[in-house]
C-alpha positions in Angstrom: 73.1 134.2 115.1 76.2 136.2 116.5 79.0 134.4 115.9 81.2 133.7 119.1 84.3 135.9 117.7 82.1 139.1 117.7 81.0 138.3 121.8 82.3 141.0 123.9 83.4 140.9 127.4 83.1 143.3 129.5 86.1 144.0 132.3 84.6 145.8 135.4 87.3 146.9 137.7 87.6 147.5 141.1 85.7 150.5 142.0 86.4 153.9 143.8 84.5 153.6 146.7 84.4 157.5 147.4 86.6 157.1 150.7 89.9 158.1 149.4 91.1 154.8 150.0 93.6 152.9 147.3 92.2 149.7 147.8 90.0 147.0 148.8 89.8 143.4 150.3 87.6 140.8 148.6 85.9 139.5 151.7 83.1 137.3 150.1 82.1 135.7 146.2 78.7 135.9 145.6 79.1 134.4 141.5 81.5 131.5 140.2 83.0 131.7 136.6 79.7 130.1 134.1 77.1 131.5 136.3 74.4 133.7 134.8 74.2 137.3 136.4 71.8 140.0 135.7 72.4 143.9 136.0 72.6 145.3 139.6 72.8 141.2 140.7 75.6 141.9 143.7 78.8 140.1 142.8 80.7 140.2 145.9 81.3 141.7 149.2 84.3 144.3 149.5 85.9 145.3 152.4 87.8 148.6 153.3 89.1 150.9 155.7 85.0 152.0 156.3 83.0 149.3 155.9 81.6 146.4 153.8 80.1 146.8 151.0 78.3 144.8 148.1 78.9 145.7 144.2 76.6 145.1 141.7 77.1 143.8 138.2 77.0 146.5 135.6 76.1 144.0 133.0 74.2 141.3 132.0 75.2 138.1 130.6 77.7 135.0 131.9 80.7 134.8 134.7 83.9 134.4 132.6 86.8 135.0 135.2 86.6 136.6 138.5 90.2 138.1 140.2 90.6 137.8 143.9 90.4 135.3 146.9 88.5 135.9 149.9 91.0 138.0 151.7 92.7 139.2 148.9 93.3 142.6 148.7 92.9 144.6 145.3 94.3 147.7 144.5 91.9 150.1 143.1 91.5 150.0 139.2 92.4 146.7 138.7 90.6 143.9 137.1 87.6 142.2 139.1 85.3 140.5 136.9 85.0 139.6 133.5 81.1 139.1 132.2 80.4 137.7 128.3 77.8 140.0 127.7 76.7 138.3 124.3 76.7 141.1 122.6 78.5 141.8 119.4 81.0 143.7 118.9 80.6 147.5 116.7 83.3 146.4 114.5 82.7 142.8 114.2 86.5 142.2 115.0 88.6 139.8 117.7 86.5 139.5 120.9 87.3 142.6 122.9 87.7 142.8 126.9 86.1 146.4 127.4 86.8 148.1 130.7 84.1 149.9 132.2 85.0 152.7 134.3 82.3 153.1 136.6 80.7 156.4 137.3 83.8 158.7 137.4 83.2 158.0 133.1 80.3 159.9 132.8 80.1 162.1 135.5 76.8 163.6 134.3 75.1 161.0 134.7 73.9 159.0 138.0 75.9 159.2 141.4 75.4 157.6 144.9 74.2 160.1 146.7 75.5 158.6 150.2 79.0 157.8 148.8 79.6 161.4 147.2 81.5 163.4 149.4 79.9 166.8 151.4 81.9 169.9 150.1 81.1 171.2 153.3 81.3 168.7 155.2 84.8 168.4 157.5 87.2 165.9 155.5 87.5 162.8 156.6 89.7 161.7 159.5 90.8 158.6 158.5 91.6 159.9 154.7 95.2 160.2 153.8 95.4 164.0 152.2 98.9 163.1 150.6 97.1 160.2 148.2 96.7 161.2 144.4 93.0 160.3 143.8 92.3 157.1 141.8 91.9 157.2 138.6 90.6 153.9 136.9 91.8 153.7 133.4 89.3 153.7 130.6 91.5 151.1 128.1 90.4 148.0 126.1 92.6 144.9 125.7 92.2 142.2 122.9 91.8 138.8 124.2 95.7 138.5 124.1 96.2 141.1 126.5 97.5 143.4 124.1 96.7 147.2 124.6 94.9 148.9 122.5 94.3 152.1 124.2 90.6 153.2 123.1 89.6 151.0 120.3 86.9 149.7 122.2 85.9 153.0 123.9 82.6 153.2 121.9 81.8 149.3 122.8 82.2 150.3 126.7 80.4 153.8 126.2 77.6 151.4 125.2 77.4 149.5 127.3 77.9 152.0 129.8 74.8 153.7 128.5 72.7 150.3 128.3 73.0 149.4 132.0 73.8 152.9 133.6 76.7 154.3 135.6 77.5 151.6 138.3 76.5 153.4 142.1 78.4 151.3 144.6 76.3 149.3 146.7 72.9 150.2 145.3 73.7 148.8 141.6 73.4 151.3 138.5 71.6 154.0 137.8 68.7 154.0 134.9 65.2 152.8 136.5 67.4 150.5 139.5 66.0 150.4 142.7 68.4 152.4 144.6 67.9 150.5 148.1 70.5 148.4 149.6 68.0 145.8 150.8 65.8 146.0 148.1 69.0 144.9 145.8 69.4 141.7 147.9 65.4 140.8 147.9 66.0 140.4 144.0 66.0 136.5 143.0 69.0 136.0 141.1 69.2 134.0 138.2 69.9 129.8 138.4 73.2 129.5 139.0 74.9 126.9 136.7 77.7 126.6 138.2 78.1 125.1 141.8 79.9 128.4 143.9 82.2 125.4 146.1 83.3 123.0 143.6 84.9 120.0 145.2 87.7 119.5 141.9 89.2 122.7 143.5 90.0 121.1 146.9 88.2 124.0 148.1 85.8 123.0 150.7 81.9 123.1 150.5 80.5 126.3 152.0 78.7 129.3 150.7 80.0 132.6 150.6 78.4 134.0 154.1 79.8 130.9 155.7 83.3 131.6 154.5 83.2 135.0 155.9 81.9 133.5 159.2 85.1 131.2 159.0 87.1 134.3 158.4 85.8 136.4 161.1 85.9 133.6 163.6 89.1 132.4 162.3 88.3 129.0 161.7 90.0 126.8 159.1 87.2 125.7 157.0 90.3 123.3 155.3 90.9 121.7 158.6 86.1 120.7 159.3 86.6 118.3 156.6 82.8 117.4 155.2 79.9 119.7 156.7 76.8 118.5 158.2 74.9 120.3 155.0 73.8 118.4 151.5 76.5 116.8 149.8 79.0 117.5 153.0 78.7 121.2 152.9 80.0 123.3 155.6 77.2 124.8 157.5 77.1 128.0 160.0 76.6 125.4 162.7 79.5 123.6 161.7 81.8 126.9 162.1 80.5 127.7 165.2 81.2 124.6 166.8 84.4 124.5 165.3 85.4 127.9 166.9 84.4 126.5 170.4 86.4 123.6 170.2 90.0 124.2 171.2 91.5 121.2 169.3 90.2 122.6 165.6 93.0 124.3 163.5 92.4 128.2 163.4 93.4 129.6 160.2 96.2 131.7 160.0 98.1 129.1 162.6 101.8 129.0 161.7 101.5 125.5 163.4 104.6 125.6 164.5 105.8 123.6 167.6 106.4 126.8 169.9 102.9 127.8 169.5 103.0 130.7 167.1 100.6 132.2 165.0 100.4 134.3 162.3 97.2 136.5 161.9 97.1 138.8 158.9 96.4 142.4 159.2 94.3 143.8 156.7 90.7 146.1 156.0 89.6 148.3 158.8 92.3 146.5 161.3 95.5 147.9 158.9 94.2 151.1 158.3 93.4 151.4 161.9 96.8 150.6 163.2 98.5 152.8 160.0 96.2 155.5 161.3 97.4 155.4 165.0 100.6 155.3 164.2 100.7 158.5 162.0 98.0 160.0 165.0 101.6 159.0 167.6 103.8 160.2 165.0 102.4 163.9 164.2 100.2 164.9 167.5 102.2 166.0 170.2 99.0 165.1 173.1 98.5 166.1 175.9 95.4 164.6 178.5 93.7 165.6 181.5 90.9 163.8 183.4 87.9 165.4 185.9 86.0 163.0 188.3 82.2 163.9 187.5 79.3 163.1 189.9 76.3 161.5 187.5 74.2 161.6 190.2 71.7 164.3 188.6 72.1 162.9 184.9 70.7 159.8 186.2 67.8 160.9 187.8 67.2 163.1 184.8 67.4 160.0 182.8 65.1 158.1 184.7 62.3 161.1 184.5 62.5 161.1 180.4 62.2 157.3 180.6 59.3 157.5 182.8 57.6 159.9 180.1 59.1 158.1 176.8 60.0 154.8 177.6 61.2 155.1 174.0 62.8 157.4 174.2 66.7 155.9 173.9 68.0 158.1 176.4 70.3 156.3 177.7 73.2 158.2 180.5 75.6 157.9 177.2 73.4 159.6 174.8 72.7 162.5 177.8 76.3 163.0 178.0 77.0 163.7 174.4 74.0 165.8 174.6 75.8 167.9 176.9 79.0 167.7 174.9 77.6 169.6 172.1 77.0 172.8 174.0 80.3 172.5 175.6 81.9 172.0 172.3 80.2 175.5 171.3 81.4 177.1 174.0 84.7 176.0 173.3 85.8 175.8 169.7 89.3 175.0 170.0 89.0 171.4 171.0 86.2 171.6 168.1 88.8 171.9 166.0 92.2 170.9 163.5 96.0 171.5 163.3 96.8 172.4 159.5 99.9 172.3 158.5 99.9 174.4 155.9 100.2 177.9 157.0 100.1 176.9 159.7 96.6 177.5 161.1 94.4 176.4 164.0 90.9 175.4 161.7 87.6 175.5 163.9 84.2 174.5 162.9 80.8 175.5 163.7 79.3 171.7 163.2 80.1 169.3 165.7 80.2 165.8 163.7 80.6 163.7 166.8 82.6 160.4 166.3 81.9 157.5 168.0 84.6 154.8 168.2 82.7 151.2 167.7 84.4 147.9 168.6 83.0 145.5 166.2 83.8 141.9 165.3 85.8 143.6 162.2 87.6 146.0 164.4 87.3 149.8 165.4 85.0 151.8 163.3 83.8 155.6 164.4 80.0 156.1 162.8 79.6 159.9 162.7 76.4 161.7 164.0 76.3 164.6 161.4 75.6 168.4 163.0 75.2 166.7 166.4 74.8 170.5 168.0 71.3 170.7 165.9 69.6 167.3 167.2 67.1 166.9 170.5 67.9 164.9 173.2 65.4 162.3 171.7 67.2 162.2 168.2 70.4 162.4 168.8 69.7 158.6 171.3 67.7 157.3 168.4 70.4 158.2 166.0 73.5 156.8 168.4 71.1 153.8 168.3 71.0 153.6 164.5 75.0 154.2 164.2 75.9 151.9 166.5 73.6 148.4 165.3 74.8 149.6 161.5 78.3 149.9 162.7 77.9 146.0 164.0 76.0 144.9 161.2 78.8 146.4 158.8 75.7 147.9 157.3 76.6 151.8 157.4 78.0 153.7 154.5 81.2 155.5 153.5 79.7 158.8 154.4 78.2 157.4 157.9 81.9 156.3 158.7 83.7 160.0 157.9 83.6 163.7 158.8 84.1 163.2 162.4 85.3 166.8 164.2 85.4 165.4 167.5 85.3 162.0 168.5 84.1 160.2 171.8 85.6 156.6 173.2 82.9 155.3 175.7 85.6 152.3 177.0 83.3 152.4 180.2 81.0 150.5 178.3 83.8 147.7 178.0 83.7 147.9 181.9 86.7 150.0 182.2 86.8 152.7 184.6 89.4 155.1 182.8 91.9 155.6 180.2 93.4 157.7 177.9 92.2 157.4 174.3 94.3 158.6 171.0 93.5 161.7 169.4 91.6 160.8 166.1 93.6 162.7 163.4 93.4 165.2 162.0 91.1 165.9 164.6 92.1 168.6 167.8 90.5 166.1 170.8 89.0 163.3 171.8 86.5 162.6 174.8 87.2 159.1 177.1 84.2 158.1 179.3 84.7 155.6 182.1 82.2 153.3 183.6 80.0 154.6 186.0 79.7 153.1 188.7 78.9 153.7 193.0 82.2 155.0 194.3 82.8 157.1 197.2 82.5 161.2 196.7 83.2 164.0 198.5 80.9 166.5 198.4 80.2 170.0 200.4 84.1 170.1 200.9 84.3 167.4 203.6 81.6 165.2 203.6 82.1 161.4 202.5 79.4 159.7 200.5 78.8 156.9 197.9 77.7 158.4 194.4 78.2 157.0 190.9 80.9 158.8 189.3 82.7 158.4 186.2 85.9 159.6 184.8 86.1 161.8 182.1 89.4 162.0 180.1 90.3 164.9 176.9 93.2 163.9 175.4 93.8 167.0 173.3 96.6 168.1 170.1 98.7 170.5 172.0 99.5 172.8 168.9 95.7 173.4 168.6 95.5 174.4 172.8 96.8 174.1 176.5 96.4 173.2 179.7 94.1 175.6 180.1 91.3 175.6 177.7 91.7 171.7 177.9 90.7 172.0 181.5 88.1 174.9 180.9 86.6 172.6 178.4 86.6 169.7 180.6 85.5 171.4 183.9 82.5 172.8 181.9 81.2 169.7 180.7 81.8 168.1 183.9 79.6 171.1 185.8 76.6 170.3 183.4 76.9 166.9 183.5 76.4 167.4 187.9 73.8 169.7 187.6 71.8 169.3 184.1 69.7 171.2 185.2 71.9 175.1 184.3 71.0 174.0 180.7 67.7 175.8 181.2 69.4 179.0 181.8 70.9 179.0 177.7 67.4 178.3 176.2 
């Protein structure tokens, strides 16, 4: 029988997730301290910059202490969960608090394949290129919280080599099942431990419920007892809550002018740091074109009548069209380095597409765009955009863009000018189409649909003129689709 001095817990810090980013917010627990957890059993849901994602335990064995409330956010490194293994210690000394380090430890050994960055791949946008890369320490504390730099390496090795290196979202790496979905489908172990206990004054609500709260900002404090067993807060209860307009929103300052606070963190702060350094280092320019869709429509009614799954959708034709146009013109393909400096073209055209979701503005990237068919490049638009809602795309799907498209007509706006995406050389805004009156054969008045096309552009990378070339040419095949058979 192992005596309970020579347990050792194991410290699992908050991981890299391979965006470059220095930290994370804790959007959801999935375990409370005493519960049981198996390997690759997700812990909790992290948010950052990207996306959502859910880590998996590294180790077996019991919840001792978990850091961070919903809406907390971490740095990078630091302590997240502490799990009593129940296994003895090599020395047989002072229970030890072993940190595991992840898969940046042993770099031989497993990697996610979808979080590891493309060396050839353009870098990502959103990325700040002045951040040192994380490092997570590999240190071992006694139970005081003393350092004592290494003593426990061969303990964490150990373990490191009994449950495999941790792969972010898909749990570790020795004979796991490396799908997402097939993580959750995994029955957990009992939990003995309600995850809402009622001596916290927390109230009753499970962890998907809280982040319901959250993104409907609803005070889960201010329900009272749910409608679920034992007065727990149900999804019902949070959405009628959000559509009453007496219930207490949280992040209220509740003050008598009316006021109200709301935090700005995840993909909302990072969006609004990265405009501002987009304002604060582009020196744009825009120009906008008029375009008749007339033809595109038509074409897009003769693919549906052929494939009525086909996806293609006027949207999906257009950024079809893009891609040649982009060939044709590499400059707006393109970045401003500073170094040197240097205009930096690329052959790929990783096509961004901003996203409004209910977590903010996210721009899912269809990879080497210029190399899909009409057919794929719909189906894959498709795919981005429901993962990009469902918070269900990864680090890699979210980064890489070269040139990035704002479809705002699909928000029912007819124009605007969009911000350049940095460090990228241009950015594509597409009004709503919609029945307008055209002039067309110089003098003759008619009703068409017609959209507005808007290139906001990076000045130092181009000027007026190839901005307009670029622009007239797409706006020429998007009127008469039908020139595209002359370049096959």
């Amino acid at each position: 029988m192992t005596d309970a001095a020579d347990r050792t817990i194991r410290e699992f810090l908050v991981p890299d997730l391979g965006e470059g980013l220095l930290d994370a917010t804790v959007v959801a627990w999935l375990v409370a301290p005493g519960d049981t957890v198996a390997v690759n059993q997700p812990l909790c849901v992290l948010e950052t910059a990207k996306a959502e994602v859910e880590i998996p335990s590294p180790y077996a064995g019991t919840v001792v202490e978990r850091r961070g409330e919903p809406g907390e956010t971490l740095p990078v490194g630091t302590r997240l969960i502490l799990v009593d293994t129940g296994a003895p210690t090599a020395t047989g000394r002072a229970p030890g608090i072993a940190a595991n380090r992840g898969p940046a430890a042993n770099p031989d050994q497993g990697a996610d394949p979808a979080a590891a960055p493309d060396p050839a791949a353009h870098r990502d946008p959103a990325a700040n290129p002045d951040a040192a890369a994380s490092v997570v320490p590999g240190k071992a504390v006694d139970a005081q919280g003393a350092d004592r730099a290494g003593a426990d390496r061969t303990g964490a090795d150990r373990a490191g080599a009994d449950s495999g290196p941790v792969l972010v979202g898909y749990g570790t790496g020795a004979g796991a099942d490396t799908g997402r979905r097939a993580v959750r489908r995994r029955p957990a172990p009992r939990r003995t431990q309600s995850a809402a206990p009622t001596d916290t004054g927390r109230p009753r609500a499970k962890p998907p419920v809280r982040h319901l709260a959250r993104t409907l900002g609803v005070d889960l404090a201010a329900l009272g007892a749910g409608s679920g067993p034992e007065g727990t807060i149900t999804r019902t209860d949070v959405h009628a809550a959000a559509a009453s307009p007496t219930t207490g929103a949280a992040g209220d300052g509740g003050s008598a002018s009316g006021t109200r606070s709301i935090p700005v963190r995840g993909i909302r702060a990072r969006t609004a740091a990265h405009m501002e350094r987009a304002r604060r280092e582009i020196p744009d320019a825009h120009c906008s074109l008029t375009v008749d869709f007339s033809r595109l429509l038509a074409l897009r009614d003769r693919l549906r009548a052929r494939d009525a799954e086909s996806a293609a959708t006027p949207f999906a034709l257009l950024l079809r069209l893009l891609t040649l146009t982009l060939r044709e013109h590499p400059r707006l393909n393109a970045t401003y380095v500073q170094d040197g400096p240097e205009v930096r073209t690329y052959e790929a055209v990783h096509l961004g597409i901003g996203t409004a979701t209910p977590r903010g503005l996210v721009v899912p990237v269809v990879r080497d765009a210029q190399d899909l068919s009409t057919v794929r490049l719909a189906r894959e638009l498709a795919r981005l955009a429901d993962g990009a809602r469902t918070g269900a795309l990864t680090p890699r799907e979210l980064t890489g863009s070269t040139f990035t498209v704002s479809n705002f007509g699909a928000l029912g706006l007819d124009e605007g000018v969009p911000v350049v995406n940095h460090p990228e050389a241009a950015i594509l805004g597409v009004g709503s189409i919609r029945p307008r009156p055209h002039v067309v054969d110089g003098d003759r008045l008619v009703v068409r649909p017609t959209a507005k096309l808007t290139c906001a552009f990076d000045h130092r990378v181009c000027d007026g003129v190839e901005a307009a070339a670029f622009l007239t040419a797409l706006g020429a095949l998007v009127e008469d689709p039908d020139t595209l058979l002359l370049s096959l």
